[in-house]
C-alpha positions in Angstrom: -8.1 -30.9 62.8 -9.1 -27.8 60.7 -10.8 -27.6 57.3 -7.9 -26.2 54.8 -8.9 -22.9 53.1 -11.1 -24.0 49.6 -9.5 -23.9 46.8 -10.1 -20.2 44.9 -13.0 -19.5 42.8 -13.2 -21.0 39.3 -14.1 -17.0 38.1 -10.3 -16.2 39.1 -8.6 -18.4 36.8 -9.6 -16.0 33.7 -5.9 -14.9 33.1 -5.8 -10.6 32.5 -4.1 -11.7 28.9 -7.7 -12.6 27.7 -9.3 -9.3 29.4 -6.4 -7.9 27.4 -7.3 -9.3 24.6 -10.6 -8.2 24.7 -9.5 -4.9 25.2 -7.5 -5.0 22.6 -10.2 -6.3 20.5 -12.5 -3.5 21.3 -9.8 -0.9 20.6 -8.9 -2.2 17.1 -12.6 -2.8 16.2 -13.5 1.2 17.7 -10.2 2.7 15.7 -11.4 0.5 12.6 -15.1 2.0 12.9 -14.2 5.4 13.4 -11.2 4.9 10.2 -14.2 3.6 7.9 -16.3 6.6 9.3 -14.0 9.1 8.2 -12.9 7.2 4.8 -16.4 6.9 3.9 -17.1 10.8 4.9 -14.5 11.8 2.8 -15.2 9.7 0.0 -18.7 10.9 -0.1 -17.6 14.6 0.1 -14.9 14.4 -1.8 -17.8 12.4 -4.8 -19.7 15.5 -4.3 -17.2 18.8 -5.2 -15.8 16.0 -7.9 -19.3 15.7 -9.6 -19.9 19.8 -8.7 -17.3 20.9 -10.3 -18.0 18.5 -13.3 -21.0 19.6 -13.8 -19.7 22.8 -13.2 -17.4 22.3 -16.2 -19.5 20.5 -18.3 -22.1 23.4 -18.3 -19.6 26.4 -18.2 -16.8 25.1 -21.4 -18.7 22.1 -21.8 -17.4 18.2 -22.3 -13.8 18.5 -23.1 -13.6 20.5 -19.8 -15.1 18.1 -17.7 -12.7 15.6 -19.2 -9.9 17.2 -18.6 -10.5 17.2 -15.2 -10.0 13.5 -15.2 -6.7 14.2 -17.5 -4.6 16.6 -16.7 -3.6 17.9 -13.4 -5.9 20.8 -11.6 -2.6 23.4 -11.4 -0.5 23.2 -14.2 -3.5 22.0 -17.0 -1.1 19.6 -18.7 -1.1 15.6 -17.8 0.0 14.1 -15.0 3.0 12.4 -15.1 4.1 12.4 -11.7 0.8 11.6 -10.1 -0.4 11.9 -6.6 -3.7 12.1 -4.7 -4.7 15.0 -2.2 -6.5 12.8 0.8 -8.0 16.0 1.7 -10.0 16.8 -1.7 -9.4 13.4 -3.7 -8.1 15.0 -6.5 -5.1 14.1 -8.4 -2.2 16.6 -9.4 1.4 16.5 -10.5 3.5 16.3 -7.7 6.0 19.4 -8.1 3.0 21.6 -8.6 1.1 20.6 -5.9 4.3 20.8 -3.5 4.8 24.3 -5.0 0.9 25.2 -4.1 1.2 23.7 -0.4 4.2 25.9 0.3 2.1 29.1 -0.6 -1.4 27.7 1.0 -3.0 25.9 3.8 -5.9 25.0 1.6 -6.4 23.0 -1.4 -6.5 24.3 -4.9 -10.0 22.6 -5.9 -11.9 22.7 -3.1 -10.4 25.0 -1.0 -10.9 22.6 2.3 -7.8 22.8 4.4 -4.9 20.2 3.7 -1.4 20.2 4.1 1.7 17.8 2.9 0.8 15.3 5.2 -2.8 14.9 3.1 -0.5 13.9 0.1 -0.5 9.8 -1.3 1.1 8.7 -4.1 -1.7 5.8 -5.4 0.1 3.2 -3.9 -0.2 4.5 -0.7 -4.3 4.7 -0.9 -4.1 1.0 -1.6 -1.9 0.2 1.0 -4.1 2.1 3.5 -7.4 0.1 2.1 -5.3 -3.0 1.8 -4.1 -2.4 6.1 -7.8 -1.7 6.6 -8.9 -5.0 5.5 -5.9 -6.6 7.2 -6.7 -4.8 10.5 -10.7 -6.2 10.0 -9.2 -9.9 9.5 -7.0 -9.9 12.4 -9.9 -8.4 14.9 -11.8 -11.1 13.8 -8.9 -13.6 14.0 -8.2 -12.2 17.9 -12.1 -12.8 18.1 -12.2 -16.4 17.0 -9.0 -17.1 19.2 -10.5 -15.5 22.2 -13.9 -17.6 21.9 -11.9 -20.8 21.6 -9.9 -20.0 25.1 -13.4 -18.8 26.8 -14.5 -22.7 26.2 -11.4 -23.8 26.5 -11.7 -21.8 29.9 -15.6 -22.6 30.9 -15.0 -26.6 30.1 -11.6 -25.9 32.8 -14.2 -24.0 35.2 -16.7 -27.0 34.7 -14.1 -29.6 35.8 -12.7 -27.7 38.6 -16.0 -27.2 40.0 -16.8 -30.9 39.9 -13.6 -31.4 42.2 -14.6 -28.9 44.2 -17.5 -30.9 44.5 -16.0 -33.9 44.9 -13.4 -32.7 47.3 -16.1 -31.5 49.8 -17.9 -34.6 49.5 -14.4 -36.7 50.6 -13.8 -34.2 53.3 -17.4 -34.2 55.0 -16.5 -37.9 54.6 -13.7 -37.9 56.3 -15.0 -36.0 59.2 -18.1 -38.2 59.4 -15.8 -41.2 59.7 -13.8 -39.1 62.5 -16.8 -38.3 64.7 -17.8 -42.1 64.2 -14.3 -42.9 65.3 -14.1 -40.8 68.2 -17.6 -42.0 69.8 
């Protein structure tokens, strides 16, 4: 009688969904990394020209200048009513005029970095896009915990399955030790 093929390896029953998972994992956490990277860049450039071109202000009409900076919009010089933020320079203008300045340039009216339409948020928008960012984080972490719990869900299956291995061999050398007593 032959010995039936052994059962497969314990490593084999690690489903793809939880390599997957990892994968996915790693992609979400890289693309959240490499979102904060850029966020903070900006934020930090964008801190920099703002304070610049304060101080800039402050020193060339002096404090009423710097605040209206803070006031009224960039372009037009009267207050914003209609407000949105350029991504690009993290300044704030009235709408209509800074639609009207993006059809005539490629660059912004502040700073003069490069920006287009697609650079303009209304304020809601920049908190929806922290507010996703901090969703994203919780649900990596989320995916995390819930991948840890099926690895030892997984390693206490492996442990078990090993042991009847074990035991299976043991029956079966059993069995053939009882056979060759049997066929003296």
């Amino acid at each position: 009688m032959s010995r039936s093929e052994p059962p497969p390896c314990p490593s084999s029953l690690f489903s793809p969904s939880s390599r997957v998972d990892r994968m996915i994992i790693e992609e979400q956490r890289t693309e959240i990394s490499n979102l904060k990277t850029q966020l903070e860049t900006k934020e930090r450039q964008n801190e920099k020209m703002k304070e610049d071109l304060l101080a800039a202000a402050v020193e060339k009409d002096g404090f009423a200048s710097a605040l209206d900076l803070l006031i009224l919009c960039p372009i037009t010089r009267e207050p914003i009513r209609d407000e949105v933020v350029n991504v690009a320079d993290g300044f704030r203008y009235e709408r209509a005029a800074l639609d009207r300045w993006l059809a005539q340039n490629e660059t912004s009216p502040m700073t003069r970095v490069a920006t287009c339409k697609e650079d303009v948020r209304t304020l809601a928008e920049c908190c929806d896009g922290v507010r996703r960012l901090g969703e994203l984080e919780r649900e990596v972490k989320d995916l995390e915990e819930r991948l840890k719990g099926e690895e030892r869900g997984r390693a206490r299956d492996v442990r078990r399955i090993e042991l009847l291995m074990k035991e299976r061999k043991d029956l079966e050398d059993r069995l053939q030790r009882t056979k060759d007593y049997s066929d003296v």
